[in-house]
C-alpha positions as a LaTeX table, in Angstrom:
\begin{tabular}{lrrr}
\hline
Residue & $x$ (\AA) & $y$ (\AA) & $z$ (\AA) \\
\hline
Unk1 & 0.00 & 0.00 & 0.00 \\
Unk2 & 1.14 & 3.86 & $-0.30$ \\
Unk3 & 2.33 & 5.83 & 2.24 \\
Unk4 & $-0.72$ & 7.00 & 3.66 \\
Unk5 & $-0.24$ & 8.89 & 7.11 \\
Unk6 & $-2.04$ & 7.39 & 9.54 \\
Unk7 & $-0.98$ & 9.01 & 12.67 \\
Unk8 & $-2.24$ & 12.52 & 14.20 \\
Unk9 & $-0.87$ & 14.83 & 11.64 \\
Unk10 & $-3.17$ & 18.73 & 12.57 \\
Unk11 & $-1.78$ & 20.73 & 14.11 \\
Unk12 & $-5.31$ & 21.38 & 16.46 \\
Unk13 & $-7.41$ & 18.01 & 16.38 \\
Unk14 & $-10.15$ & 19.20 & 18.74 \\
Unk15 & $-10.36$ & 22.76 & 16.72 \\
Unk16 & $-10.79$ & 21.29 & 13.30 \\
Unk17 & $-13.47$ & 18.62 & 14.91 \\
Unk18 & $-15.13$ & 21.55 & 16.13 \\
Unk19 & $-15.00$ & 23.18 & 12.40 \\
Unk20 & $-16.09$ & 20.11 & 11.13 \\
Unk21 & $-19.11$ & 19.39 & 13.03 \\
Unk22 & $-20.62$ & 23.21 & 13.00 \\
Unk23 & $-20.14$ & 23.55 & 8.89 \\
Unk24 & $-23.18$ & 20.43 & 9.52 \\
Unk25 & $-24.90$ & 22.73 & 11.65 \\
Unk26 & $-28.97$ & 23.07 & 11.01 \\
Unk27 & $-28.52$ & 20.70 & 7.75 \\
Unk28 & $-30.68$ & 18.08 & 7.34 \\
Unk29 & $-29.36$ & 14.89 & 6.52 \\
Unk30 & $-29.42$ & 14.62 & 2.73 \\
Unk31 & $-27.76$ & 18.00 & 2.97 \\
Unk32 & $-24.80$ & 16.83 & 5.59 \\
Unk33 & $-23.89$ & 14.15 & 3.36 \\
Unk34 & $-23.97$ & 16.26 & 0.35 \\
Unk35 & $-21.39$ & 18.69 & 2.63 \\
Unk36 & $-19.57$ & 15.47 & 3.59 \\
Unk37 & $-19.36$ & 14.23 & $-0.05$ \\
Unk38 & $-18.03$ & 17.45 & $-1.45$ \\
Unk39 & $-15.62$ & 17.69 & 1.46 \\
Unk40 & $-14.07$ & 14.36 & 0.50 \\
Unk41 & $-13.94$ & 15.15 & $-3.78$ \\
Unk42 & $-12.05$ & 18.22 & $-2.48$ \\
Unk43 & $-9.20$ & 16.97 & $-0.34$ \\
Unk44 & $-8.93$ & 13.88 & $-2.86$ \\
Unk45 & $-8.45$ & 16.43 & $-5.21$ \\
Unk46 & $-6.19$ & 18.54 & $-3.19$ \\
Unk47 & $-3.91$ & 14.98 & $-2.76$ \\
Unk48 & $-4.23$ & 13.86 & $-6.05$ \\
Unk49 & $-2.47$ & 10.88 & $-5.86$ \\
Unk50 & $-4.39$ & 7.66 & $-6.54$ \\
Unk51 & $-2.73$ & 5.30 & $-4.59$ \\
Unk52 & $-2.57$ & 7.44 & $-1.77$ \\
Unk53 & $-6.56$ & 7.47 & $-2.26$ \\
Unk54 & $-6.76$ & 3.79 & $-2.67$ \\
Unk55 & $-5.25$ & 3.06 & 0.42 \\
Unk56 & $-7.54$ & 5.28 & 2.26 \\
Unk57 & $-10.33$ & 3.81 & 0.69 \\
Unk58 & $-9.08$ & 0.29 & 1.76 \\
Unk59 & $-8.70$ & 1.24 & 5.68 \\
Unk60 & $-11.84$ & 3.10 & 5.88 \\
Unk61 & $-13.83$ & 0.01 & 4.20 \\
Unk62 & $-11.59$ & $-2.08$ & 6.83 \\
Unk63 & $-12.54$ & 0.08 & 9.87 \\
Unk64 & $-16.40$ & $-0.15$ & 8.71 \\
Unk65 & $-16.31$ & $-3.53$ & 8.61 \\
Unk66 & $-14.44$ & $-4.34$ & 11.56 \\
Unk67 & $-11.89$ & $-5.74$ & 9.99 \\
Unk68 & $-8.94$ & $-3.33$ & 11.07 \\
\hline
\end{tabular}
């Protein structure tokens, strides 16, 4: 697999997590997945390396199905 960092690499976890959670704020589902969907296209985008994005998609599948 590519070398995908894995380990805490922001400088302020709890800050973006913060961020994160009030760009959802008063959305409605179908609308926080559509946030959460663009969010993702973007920072692929911004990495732009496929096997960097392959491996990512492999341990995310892995940690959703409990297999990591």
């Amino acid at each position: 697999m590519a070398d995908l960092i894995t380990e805490p690499n922001l400088a302020d976890v709890d800050g973006f997590y913060e961020r994160l959670i009030a760009a959802h704020a008063g959305l409605d589902d179908d609308a926080s997945r559509q946030l959460n969907a663009k969010l993702i296209l973007l920072l692929a985008n911004h990495i732009g390396d496929n096997a960097i994005l392959d491996t990512a998609l492999k341990l995310a599948r892995r940690a959703r199905d409990g297999s990591d």
